[in-house]
C-alpha positions as CSV (number, residue, x, y, z in Angstrom):
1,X,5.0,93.9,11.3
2,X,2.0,91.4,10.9
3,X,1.3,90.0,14.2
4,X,0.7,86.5,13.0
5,X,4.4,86.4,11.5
6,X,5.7,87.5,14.8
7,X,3.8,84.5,16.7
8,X,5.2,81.9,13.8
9,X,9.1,83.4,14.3
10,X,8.5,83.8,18.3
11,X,7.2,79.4,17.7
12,X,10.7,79.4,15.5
13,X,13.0,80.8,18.2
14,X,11.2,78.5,21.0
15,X,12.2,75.6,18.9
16,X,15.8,76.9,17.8
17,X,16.3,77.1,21.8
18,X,14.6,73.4,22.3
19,X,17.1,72.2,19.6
20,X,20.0,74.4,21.2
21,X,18.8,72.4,25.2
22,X,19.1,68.9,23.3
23,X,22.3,69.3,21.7
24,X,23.6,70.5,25.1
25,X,22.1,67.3,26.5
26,X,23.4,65.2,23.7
27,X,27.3,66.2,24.5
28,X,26.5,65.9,28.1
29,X,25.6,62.2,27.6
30,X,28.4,62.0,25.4
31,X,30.9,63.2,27.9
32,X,29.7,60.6,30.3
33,X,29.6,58.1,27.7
34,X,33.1,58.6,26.9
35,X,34.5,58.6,30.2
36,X,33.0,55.4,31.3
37,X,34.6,54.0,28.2
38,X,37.9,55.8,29.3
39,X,37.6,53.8,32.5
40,X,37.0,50.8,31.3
41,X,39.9,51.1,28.6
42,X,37.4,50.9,25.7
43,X,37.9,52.6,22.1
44,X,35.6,55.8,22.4
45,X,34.6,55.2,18.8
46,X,32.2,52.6,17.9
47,X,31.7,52.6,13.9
48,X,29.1,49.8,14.0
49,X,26.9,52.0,16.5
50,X,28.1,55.1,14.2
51,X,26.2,53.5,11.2
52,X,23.4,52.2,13.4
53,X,22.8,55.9,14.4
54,X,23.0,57.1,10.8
55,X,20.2,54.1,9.3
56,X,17.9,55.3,12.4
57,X,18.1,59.2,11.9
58,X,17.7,58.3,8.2
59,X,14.1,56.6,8.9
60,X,13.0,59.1,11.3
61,X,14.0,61.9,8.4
62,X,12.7,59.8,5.9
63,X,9.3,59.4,7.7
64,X,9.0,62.8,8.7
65,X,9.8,63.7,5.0
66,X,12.8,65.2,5.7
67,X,15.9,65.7,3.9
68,X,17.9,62.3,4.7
69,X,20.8,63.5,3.4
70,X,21.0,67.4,5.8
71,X,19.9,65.1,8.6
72,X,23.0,62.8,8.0
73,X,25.3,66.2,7.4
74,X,24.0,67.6,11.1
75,X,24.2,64.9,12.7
76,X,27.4,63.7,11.4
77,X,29.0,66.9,12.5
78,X,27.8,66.6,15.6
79,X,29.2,63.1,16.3
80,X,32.6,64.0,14.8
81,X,32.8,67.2,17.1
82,X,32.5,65.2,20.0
83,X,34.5,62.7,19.0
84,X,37.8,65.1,18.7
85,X,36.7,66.9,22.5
């Protein structure tokens, strides 16, 4: 196989394990997050912050000339997964 497309998919797998380390940070915070709110007695969903997230992600995507919508997907399904655990 051509060495250089063995360097570019070896870059590719560092960055699928960098996006795999902040995910797992992400639902670490969320955890916390939601158990300070369970102490407190506060509703663990927050719509207004929700749509806040979503308007920021879409800039970032939008700047980085990404596809606004897939970002929204991803990350939507990440905030609804951790809503349910």
């Amino acid at each position: 196989m051509n060495k250089k497309l063995e360097n570019l998919r070896a870059i590719v797998d560092e960055v699928d394990s960098k996006i795999i380390n902040l995910i797992y940070k992400r639902a670490k915070l969320v955890k916390k997050i939601k158990n300070y709110k369970e102490k407190k007695n506060m509703v663990f969903i927050d719509k207004v912050r929700e749509k806040k997230i979503y308007r920021r992600l879409k800039k970032l995507a939008k700047d980085k000339k990404l596809n606004e919508d897939l970002i929204k997907k991803l990350f939507r399904l990440l905030v609804r997964y951790y809503d349910r655990s």
